[in-house]
C-alpha positions, 0 to 999 in steps of 0.5 A: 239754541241748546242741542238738548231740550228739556220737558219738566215733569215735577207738575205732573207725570213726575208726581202722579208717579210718586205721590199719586198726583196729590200734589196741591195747587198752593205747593205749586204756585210759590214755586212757579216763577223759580220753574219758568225761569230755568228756561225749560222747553216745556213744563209738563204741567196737565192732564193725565192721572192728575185731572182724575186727582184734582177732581177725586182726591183734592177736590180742585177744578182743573180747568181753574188750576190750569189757569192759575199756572198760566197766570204764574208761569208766562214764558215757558210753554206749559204741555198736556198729555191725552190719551187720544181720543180716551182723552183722560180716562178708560173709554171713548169719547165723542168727537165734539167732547174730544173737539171741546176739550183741547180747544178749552185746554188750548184757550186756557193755557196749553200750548204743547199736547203730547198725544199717544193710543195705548194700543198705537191705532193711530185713527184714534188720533186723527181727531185729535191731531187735528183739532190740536193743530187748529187751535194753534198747539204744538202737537207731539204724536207719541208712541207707545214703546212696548216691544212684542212679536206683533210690534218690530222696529220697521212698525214703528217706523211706518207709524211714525210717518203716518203721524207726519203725514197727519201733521203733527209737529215730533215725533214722541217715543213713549216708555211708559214702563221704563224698559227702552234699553240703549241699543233700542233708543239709538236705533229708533231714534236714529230710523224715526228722524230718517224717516220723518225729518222730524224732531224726536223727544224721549219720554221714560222712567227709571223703573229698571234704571235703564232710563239716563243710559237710554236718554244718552244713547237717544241723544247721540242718534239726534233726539231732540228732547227728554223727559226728567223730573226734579230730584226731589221727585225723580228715580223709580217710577219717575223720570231720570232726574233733572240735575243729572242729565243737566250735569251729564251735558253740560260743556258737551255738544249736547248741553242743555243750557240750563243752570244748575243753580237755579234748577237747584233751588226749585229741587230743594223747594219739593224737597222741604214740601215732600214729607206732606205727601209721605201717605201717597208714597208706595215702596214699590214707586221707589225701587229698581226691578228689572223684571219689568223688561218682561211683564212691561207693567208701570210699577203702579199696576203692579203694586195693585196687583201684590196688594190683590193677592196678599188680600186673597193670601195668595201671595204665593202665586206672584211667580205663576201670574206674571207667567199668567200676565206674559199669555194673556198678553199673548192672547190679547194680541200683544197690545202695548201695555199703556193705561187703560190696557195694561190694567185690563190685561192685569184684572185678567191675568189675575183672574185666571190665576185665582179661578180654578179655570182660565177665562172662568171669570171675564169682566166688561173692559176685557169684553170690551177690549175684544169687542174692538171698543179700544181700537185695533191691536197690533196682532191677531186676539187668540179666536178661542178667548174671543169666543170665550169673551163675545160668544157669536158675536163679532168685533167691530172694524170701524174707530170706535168713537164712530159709534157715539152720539155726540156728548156735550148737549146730552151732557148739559141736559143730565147736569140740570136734571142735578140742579148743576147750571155748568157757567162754561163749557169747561164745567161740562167736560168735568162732568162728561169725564167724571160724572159722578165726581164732577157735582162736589166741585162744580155745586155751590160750597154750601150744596155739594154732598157729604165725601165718604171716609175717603176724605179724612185720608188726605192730608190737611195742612189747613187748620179745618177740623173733620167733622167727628161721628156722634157718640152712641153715648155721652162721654169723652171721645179720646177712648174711642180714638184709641180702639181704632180710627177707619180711614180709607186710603187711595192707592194709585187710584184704587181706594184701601179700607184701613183700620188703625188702632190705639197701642195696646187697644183692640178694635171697637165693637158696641160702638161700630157703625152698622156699615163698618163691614159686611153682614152674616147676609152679605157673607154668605153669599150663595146661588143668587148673591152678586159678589164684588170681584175685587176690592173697590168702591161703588160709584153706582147702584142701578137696581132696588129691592123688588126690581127684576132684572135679567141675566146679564143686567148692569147692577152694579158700578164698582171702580178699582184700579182706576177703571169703572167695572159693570157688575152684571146679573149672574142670575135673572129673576127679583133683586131681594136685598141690596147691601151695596151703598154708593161710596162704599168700599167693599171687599173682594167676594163681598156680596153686593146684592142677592137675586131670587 
């Protein structure tokens, strides 16, 4: 047996890190058989961002995917990451959807499941654990690698022995910044397996490019396993490549076995394929920043980030929000800064850097985050913003999921309220996960609904024509082609509204659809107008014009940097008019709606 075992991550963390997980089914599977016969110990394969991708993006079913791969690749073991028992997504679910999801998983093809808490609570994973272990799957109970104050070698240490304890089969150190230095992997490593007399596997990114170092150092303290990522798709905001950490063992004590040659053809495969995901590439996925050793932030969110203050021309505040990101982490009790928490610690930090006040602006997740909805962090919340974010109330104690009815039956009832008649349970938990994505897949081809403009953005090697808008009057199209061409682009999840023009041409006027923008109404906002807090799209508007609603009331459900946010009533009295539209994109301090 090898001394080193590799995990690939081509299929999954590696491209969610660099091409926002649009990789399709039909680039996989010609390759499949070249990637089950390197002779990998595991093919990170599922789960993860990817899910959301497939359902949002490619319009695939993942449970159907997940199949195919298993049908394509039958001698190396294929992996899924959850996030406990968030499972895939931003919130808690229920025992039996969590129960339902890794048994289906399991019988579908998995037969490795890593498995982390973004805030390393561990009951959050005993569920998990569990039913993991009964259906049969090796379990990797991972940790989030995030140092803080609240969070020393000898805490790690103790969770890693829980986890024994609680039965799983590694011990994983999770990295998802790509900040674990050499000197820390070899001493974690080298305390875990002391403690645990379990095998441990590494899991980074080569964000500040400590990463190969880090592997290396690890590997000499006894890790069993790491992480890396074809070439093709590796460095940056992915994995350490393949090749490198293959060559950089070979003919040592610690050689992985595997062949170069081989390796080789499946990296120059990705290669030929790589420019049909170029749209999905981010500069910032690519580069080397040290700075991330401080704020700990996956390039992804900070990417968003940028993007958010250049759209307010406030660019100029970069310096003060990271400073701004370093105390609300603080304040937050130094949670690791995993997803979802790294992106509600960031809305925050970028609120405060925008209001005139710290804390003036506090969205639902945040709220939430304090109330106890996400588990317990690892050091005490600062009592002035809990005061700030729950007012007299308390937080809670107990594991949140204890606090939920169970999903499965509830689900099945609203699915057939929607004409949705699910064939199995897999089906089900689509529409539990993304309930408002799910229907475009799971309905009939001739049934589902129109997708927004999102749709013309991705790409289509198919030779399937977009269906084109309805000229105002007759004429050729190709004039209005040039004045300009709307798209709206999806960025690590959060959806861009994108404007392109014909050289020389300037935009169309006369023959602007009314919803390209906002109205003079809708501009200018006032006491009693709802404003969008930030760019995203509208999954859900929960009130018409005439309705009342109280202060505090949810109108509105806008999703952006892959969170759903609850837009709430700042105002009680009479909606007056609604200018939000599902699936729209709307832009920062946009109004949504207006109450008198």
């Amino acid at each position: 047996m090898p001394r080193v075992l590799i995990t690939e991550t081509v299929l999954r963390d590696a491209q969610q890190s660099l091409v926002q997980g649009r990789l399709k089914l039909q680039h996989v599977l010609p390759i499949a058989k070249t990637l089950d016969d390197i002779g990998y110990h595991a093919l990170d394969a599922w789960g993860g961002w990817t899910f959301a991708a497939q359902v949002r993006a490619l319009k695939e079913d993942p449970w159907q995917r997940l199949r195919a791969l298993r049908a394509a690749i039958v001698k190396t073991p294929l992996q899924m990451l959850i996030r406990g028992q968030t499972l895939l997504g931003q919130s808690h679910q229920p025992d039996d959807v969590v129960r339902a999801f890794i048994e289906q998983a399991v019988e579908d093809g998995i037969r490795v499941i890593k498995m982390f808490d973004p805030l390393n609570d561990l009951r959050n994973l005993e569920v998990p654990v569990e039913v993991a272990r009964k259906a049969g799957a090796r379990v990797i109970g991972s940790l989030v690698y995030s140092p803080s104050p609240a969070a020393d070698e000898a805490r790690v240490v103790k969770s890693a022995s829980r986890l024994k304890a609680m039965g799983v089969d590694w011990i994983g150190i999770e990295d998802v910044a790509g900040i674990l230095a050499p000197l820390d992997a070899r001493g974690l490593v080298t305390a875990i397996t002391s403690a645990t007399r379990l095998p441990v596997t590494i899991h980074s990114h080569s964000t500040t490019a400590l990463a190969p170092i880090s592997y290396f150092a690890a590997i000499e303290a006894g890790a069993t396993g790491i992480d890396t990522a074809l070439s093709a798709l590796a460095w940056g905001a992915s994995q350490p490549a393949t090749e490198t950490m293959v060559a950089s063992l070979r003919d040592g004590p610690y050689d992985t076995g595997l062949d170069l040659n081989v390796i080789g053809q499946a990296s120059r495969y990705f290669d030929e394929i790589h420019d049909e995901y170029l749209e999905f590439q981010d500069p910032i996925a690519f580069r080397n920043d040290v700075l991330v050793l401080q704020h700990q932030l996956p390039a992804p969110v900070l990417a968003v980030l940028i993007r958010n203050l250049r759209e307010r021309n406030a660019i100029d505040r970069y310096d003060r929000l990271l400073q701004e990101l370093l105390l609300v982490r603080q304040e937050m009790g130094y949670p690791p800064m995993a997803a979802p928490i790294n992106r509600i610690a960031a809305n925050q930090a970028l609120a405060n850097t925008l209001s005139e006040k710290r804390y003036q602006h506090i969205e639902q997740p945040f709220r939430d985050y304090v109330k106890g909805l996400f588990g317990e962090p690892p050091g005490p919340i600062d009592p002035e913003v809990r005061k700030r974010a729950l007012g007299s109330s308390n937080a809670i104690t107990l594991r949140p999921a204890d606090l939920l009815q169970p999903g499965i039956d509830r689900a099945r009832r609203e699915m057939r309220k929607q004409g949705l008649n699910p064939s199995g349970v897999d089906q089900v938990l689509t529409y539990i996960l993304f309930p408002e994505d799910a229907p475009n897949i799971l309905r009939p081809a001739g049934h589902r609904a129109e997708t927004p403009v999102a749709a013309a953005a991705a790409p289509a090697p198919e030779p399937q024509p977009a269906p084109q808008p309805v000229p105002a009057a007759p004429g050729p199209a190709a004039p209005s082609e040039a004045a300009g061409r709307e798209f709206t682009v999806e960025v690590d999840g959060e959806p861009y509204r994108v404007r392109i023009l014909g050289d020389g041409a300037a935009p169309a006027t006369a023959a602007a659809p009314p919803a390209s923008g906002p109205t003079a109404a809708q501009r200018a906002g006032g006491d009693g107008a709802i404003q969008a807090p930030m760019q995203g799209m509208v999954v859900k508007v929960k009130v018409k014009s005439g309705d009342r609603v109280r202060l505090g009331d949810v109108v509105v459900v806008l999703e952006a940097m892959k969170m759903q946010n609850d837009i709430v009533a700042t105002v009680g009295g009479t909606v007056r008019e609604v200018f939000a539209k599902e699936g729209a994109i709307v832009a920062p301090n946009e109004v949504l709606m207006t109450i008198g």
